[in-house]
N, C-alpha and C positions, 0 to 999 in steps of 0.2 A: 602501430595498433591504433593510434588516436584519427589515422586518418580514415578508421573504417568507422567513426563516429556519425554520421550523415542523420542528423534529425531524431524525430521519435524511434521511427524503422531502424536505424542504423545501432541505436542504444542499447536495443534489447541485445541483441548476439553481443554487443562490446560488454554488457555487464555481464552476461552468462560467463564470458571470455576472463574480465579482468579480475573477479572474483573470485577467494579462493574458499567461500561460504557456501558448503555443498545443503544449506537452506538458503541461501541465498538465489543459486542457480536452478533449485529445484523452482523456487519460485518465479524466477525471470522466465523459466518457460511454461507453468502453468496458469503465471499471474497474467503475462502475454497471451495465450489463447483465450482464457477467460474473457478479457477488453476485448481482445477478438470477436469474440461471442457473442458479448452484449452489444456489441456498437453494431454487427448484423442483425439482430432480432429488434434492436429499439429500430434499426432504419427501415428493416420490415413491413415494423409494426406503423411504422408511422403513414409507410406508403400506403397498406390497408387500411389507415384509417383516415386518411384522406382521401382516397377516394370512394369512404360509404358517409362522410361528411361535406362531399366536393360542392352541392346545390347547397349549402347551409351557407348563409352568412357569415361575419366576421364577429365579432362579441364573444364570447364564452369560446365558441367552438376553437377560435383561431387562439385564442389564449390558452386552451387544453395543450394544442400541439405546442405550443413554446412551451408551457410547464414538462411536456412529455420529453421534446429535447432534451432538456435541462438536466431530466432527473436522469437521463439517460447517459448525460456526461456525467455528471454526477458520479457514476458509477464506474465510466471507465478512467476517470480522471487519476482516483486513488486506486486503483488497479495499477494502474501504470507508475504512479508517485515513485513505490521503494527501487521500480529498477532504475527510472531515469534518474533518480537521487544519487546512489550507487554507478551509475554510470559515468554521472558528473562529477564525483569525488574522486574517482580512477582517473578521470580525464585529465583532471587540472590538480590531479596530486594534493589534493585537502586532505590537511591533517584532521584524523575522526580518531575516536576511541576505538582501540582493537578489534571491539565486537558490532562494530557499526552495521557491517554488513549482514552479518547473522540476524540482528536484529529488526534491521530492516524486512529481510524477507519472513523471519516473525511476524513483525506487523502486517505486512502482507496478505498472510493465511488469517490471521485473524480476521482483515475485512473479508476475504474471501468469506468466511464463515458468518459474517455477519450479514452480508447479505442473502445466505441463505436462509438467517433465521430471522430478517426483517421478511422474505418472502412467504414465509410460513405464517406472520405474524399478521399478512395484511393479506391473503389470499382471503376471496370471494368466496363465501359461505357455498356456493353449485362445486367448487374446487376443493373443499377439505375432505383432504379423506379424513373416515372415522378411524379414531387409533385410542388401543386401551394405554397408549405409554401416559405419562402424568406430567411430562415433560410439555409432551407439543396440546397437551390439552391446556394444558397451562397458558403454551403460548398461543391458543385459538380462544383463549378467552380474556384475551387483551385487546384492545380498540384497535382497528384496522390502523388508525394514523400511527400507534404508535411500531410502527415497522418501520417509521423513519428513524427510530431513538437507535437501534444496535450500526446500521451502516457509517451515520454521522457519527457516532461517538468513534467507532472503528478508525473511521476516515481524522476524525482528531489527532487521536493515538499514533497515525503515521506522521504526521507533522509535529508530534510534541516528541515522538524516538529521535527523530533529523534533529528537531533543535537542541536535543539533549543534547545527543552522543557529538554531534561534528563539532571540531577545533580540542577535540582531545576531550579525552577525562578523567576522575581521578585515577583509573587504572594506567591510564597513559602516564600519569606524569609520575606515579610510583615507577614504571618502566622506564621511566627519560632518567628517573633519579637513579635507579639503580645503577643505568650504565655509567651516568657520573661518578658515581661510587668506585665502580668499577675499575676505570678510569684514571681515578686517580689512584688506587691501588695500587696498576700498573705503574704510573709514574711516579710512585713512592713518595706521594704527599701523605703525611700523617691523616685521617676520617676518624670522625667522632660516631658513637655507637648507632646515631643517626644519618651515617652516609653521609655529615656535610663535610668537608676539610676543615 
């Protein structure tokens, strides 16, 4: 199985594969077409908008496209993050907390979701639809910049679950304790009401 590991490409199918987190694989295949998505529409967009910027100089204009790359990795970066995380703990057998993977693909959906509502938050006033909800009025009456606050915090969240959970955690080592317990049950060493001998 480890030899069908081949790069980003190879990741996806291994962690839908090695996972037994049916949020986890939900997510490996819609967090994968998503990054999908987005990495067509930013290269798109970028080819369209070079070429109605082609006669423009260098200064501003040529800095817009590097900021536009950017933000567009950006986005599929942590898209991608929870399965190749997940893929690489399966690969190289890292000890994580039991719910590593579930969580993972949690954090997942969450950015998913966050960039839905950083895009609602900084759409262009010709693009909002009017809506009586009190929700997305709320959020069309927040400063276009701050559409950046729900993705990045999103994209934090996936990096602070990874560093939680992986090398075990208190749930793991309740479960390591217990089979010690176990353990020596079996092998009729006396245990105090704390599992230790």
């Amino acid at each position: 199985m480890a030899d069908a590991y081949r790069g980003v490409f190879g990741a996806i199918p291994y962690a839908f594969r090695a996972t037994k987190s049916l949020t986890m694989r939900a997510y490996a295949a819609l967090g994968a077409l998503a990054a999908g998505f987005v990495a067509v529409v930013v290269t798109l967009a970028l080819v369209v908008w070079m070429g109605e910027t082609v006669s423009a100089q260098g200064g501003t204009f040529l800095f817009s496209r590097s900021l536009f790359v950017v933000a567009g990795l950006g986005a599929v970066g942590p898209l991608l993050a929870p399965i190749l995380f997940v893929a690489r703990r399966h690969r190289r057998g890292d000890r994580v907390a039991p719910t590593y993977d579930r969580w993972m693909g949690i954090a997942g959906f969450l950015f998913l979701l966050s960039l839905y509502l950083g895009l609602i938050i900084s759409a262009p006033e010709g693009l909002r639809d009017p809506s009586s909800s009190v929700v997305i009025g709320a959020l069309y009456a927040l400063p276009q910049l701050a559409g950046f606050v729900p993705p990045v915090g999103a994209a934090l969240a996936i990096f602070a679950t990874h560093f939680r959970l992986r090398g075990g955690s208190d749930d793991a080592a309740l479960d390591d304790g217990a089979v010690d317990a176990e353990q020596s049950a079996d092998a009729g060493e006396p245990t105090d009401a704390d599992g230790s001998p």
